[in-house]
PDB file as gemmi writes it, atoms N, CA and C in Angstrom:
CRYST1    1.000    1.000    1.000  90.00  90.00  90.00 P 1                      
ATOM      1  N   UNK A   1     -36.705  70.433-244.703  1.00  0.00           N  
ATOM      2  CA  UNK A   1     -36.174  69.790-243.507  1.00  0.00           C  
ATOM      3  C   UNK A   1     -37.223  69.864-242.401  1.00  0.00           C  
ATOM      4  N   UNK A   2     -37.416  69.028-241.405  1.00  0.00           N  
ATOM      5  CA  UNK A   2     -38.404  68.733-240.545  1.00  0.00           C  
ATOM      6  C   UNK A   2     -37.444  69.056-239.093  1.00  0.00           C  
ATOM      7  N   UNK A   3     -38.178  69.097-238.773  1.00  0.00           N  
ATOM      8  CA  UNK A   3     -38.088  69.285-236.984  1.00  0.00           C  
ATOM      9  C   UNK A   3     -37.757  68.563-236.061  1.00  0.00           C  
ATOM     10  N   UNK A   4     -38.377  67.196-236.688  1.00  0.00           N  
ATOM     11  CA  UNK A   4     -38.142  65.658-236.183  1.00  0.00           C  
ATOM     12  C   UNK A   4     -37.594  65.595-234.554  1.00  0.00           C  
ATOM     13  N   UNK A   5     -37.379  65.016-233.514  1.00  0.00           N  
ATOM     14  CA  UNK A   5     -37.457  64.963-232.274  1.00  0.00           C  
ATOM     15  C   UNK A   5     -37.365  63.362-231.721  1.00  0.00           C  
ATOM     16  N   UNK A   6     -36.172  62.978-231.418  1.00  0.00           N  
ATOM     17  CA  UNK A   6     -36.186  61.447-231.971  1.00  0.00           C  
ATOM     18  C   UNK A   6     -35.337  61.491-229.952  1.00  0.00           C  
ATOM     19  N   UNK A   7     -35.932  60.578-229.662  1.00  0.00           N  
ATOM     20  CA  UNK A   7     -35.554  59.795-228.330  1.00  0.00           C  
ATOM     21  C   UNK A   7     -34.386  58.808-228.372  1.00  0.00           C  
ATOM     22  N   UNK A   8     -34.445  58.176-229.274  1.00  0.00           N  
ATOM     23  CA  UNK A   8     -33.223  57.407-229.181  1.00  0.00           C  
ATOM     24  C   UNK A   8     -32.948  57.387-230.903  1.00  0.00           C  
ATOM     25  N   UNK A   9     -31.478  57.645-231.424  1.00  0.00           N  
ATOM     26  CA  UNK A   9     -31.433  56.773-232.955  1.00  0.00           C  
ATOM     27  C   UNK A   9     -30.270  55.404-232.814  1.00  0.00           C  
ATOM     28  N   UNK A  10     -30.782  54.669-233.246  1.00  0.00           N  
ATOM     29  CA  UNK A  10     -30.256  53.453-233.138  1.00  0.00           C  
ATOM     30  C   UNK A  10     -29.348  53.436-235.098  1.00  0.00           C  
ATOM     31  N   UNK A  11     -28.348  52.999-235.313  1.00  0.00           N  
ATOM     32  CA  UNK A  11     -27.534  52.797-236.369  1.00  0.00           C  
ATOM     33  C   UNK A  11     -27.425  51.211-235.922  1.00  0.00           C  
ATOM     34  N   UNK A  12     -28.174  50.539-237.159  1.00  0.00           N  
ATOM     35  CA  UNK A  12     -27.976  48.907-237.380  1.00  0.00           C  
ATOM     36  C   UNK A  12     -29.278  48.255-237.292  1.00  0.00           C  
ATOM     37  N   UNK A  13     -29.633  47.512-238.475  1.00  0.00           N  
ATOM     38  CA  UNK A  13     -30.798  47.159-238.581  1.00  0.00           C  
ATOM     39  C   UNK A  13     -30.609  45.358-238.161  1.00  0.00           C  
ATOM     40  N   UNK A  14     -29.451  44.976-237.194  1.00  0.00           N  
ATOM     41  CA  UNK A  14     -30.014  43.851-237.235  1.00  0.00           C  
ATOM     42  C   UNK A  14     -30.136  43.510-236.033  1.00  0.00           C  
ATOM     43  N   UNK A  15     -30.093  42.023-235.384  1.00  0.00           N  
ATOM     44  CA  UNK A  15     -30.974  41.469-234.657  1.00  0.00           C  
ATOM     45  C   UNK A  15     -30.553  42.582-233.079  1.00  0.00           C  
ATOM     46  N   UNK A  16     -29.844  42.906-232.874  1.00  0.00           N  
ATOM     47  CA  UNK A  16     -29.614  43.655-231.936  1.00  0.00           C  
ATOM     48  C   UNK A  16     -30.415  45.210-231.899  1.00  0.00           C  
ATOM     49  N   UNK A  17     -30.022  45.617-232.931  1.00  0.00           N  
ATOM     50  CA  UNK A  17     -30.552  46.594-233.357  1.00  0.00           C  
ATOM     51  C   UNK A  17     -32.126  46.606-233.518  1.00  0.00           C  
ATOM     52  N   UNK A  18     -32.656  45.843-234.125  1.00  0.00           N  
ATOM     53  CA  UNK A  18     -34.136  45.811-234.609  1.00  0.00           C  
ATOM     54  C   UNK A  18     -34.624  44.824-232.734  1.00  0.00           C  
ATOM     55  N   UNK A  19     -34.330  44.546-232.451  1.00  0.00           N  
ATOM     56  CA  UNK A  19     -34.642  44.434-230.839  1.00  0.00           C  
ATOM     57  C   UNK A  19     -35.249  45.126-230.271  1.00  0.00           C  
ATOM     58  N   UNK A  20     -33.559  46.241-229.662  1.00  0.00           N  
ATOM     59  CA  UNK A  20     -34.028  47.626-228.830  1.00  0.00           C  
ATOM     60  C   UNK A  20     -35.020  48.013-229.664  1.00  0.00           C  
ATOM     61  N   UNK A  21     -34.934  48.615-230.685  1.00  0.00           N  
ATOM     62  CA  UNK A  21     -36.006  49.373-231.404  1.00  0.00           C  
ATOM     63  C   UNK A  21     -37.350  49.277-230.867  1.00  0.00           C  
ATOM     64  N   UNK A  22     -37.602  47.768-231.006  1.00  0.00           N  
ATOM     65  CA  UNK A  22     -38.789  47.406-230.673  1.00  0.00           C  
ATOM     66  C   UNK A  22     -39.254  47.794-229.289  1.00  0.00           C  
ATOM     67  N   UNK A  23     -38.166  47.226-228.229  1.00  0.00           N  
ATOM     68  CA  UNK A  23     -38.747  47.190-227.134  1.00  0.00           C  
ATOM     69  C   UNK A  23     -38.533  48.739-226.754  1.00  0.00           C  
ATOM     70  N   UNK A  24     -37.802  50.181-226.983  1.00  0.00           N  
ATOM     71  CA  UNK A  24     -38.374  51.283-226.640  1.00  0.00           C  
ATOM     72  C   UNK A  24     -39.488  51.704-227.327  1.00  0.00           C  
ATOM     73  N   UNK A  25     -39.749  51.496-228.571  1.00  0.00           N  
ATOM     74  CA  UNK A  25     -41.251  51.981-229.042  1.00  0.00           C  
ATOM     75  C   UNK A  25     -42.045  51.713-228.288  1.00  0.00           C  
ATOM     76  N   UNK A  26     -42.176  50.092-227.733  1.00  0.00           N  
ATOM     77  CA  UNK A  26     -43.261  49.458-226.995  1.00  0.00           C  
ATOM     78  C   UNK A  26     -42.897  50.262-225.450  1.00  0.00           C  
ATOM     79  N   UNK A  27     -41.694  50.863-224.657  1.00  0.00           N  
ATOM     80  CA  UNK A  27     -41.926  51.842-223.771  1.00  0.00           C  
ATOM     81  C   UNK A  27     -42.711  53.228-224.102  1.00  0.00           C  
ATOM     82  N   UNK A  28     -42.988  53.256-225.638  1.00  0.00           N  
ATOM     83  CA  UNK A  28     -43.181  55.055-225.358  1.00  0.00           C  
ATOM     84  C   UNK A  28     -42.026  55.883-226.206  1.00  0.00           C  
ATOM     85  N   UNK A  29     -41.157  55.335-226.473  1.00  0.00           N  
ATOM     86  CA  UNK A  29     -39.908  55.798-226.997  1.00  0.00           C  
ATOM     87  C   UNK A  29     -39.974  56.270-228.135  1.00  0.00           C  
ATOM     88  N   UNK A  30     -39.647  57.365-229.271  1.00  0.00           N  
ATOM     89  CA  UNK A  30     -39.556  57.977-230.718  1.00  0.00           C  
ATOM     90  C   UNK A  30     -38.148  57.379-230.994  1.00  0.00           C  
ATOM     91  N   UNK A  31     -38.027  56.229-232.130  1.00  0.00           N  
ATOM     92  CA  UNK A  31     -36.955  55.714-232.367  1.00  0.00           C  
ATOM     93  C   UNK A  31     -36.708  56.151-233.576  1.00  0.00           C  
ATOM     94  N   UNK A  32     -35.657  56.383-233.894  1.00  0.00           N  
ATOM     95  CA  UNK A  32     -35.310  56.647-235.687  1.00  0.00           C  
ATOM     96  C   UNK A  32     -34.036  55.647-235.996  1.00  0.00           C  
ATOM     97  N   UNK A  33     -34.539  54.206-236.663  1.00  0.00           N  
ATOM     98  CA  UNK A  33     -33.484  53.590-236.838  1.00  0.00           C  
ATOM     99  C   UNK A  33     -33.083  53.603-238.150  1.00  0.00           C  
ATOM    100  N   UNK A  34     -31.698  53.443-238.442  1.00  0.00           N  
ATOM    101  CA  UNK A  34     -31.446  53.243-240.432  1.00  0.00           C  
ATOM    102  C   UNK A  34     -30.075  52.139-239.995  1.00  0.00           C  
ATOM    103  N   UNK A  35     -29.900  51.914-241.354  1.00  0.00           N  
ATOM    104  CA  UNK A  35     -28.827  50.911-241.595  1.00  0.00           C  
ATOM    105  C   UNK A  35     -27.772  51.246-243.172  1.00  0.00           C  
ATOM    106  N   UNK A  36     -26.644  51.411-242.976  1.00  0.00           N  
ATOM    107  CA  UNK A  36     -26.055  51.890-244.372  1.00  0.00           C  
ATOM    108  C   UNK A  36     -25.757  51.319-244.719  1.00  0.00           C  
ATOM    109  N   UNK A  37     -25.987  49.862-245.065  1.00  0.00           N  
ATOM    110  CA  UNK A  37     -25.950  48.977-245.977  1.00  0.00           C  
ATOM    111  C   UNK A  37     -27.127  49.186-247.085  1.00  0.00           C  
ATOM    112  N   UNK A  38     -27.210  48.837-248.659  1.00  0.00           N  
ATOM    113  CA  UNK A  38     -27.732  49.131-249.561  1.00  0.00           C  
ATOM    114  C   UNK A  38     -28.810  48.071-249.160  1.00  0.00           C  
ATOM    115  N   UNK A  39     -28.704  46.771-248.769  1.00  0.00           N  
ATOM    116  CA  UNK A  39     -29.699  45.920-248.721  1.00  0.00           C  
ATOM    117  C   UNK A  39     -29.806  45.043-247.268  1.00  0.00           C  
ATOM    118  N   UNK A  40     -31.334  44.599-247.372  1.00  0.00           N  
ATOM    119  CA  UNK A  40     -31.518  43.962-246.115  1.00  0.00           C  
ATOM    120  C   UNK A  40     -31.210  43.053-245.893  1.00  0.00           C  
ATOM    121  N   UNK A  41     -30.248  42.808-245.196  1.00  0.00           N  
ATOM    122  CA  UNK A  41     -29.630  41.332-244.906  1.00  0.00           C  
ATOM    123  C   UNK A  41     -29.500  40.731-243.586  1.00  0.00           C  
ATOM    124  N   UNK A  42     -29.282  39.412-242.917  1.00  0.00           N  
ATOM    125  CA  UNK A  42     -29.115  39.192-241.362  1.00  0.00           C  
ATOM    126  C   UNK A  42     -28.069  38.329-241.808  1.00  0.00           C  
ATOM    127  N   UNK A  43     -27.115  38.252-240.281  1.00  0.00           N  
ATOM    128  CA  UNK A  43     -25.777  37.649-240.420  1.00  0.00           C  
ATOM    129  C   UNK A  43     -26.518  36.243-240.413  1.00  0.00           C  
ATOM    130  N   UNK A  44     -25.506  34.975-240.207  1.00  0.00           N  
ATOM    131  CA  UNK A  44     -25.945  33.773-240.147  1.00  0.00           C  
ATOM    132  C   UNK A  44     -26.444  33.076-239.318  1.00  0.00           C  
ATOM    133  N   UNK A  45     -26.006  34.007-237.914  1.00  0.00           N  
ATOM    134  CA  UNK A  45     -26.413  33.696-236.729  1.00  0.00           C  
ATOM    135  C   UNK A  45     -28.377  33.764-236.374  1.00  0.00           C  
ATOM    136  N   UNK A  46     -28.712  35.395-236.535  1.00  0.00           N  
ATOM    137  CA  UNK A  46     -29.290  35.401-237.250  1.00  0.00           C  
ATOM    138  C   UNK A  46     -30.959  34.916-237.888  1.00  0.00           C  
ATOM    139  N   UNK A  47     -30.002  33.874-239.232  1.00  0.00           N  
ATOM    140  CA  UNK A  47     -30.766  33.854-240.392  1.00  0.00           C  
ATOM    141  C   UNK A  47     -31.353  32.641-239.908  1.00  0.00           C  
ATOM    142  N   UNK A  48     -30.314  31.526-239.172  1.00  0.00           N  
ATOM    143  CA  UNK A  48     -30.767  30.362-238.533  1.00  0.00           C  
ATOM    144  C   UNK A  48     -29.660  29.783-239.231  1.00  0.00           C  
TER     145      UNK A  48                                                      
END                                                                             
């Protein structure tokens, strides 16, 4: 087990989710995001 030290964890890998992510890393931010779905998918909105 690690020590790990995470600033924000975000739960949800999609367009909302993978957003913030982005834009606190690009502040400086330690993000730890996951998603508990088995596979990568985007809703329809989305996908286009």
């Amino acid at each position: 087990m690690t020590d790990d030290i995470w600033d924000t964890i975000i739960v949800g890998q999609g367009l909302a989710g993978t957003t913030l992510a982005w834009r606190l890393v690009d502040a400086g931010q330690r993000v730890l995001m996951f998603d508990p779905a088995e596979a990568v998918t985007s809703s329809k909105i989305a996908a286009g």
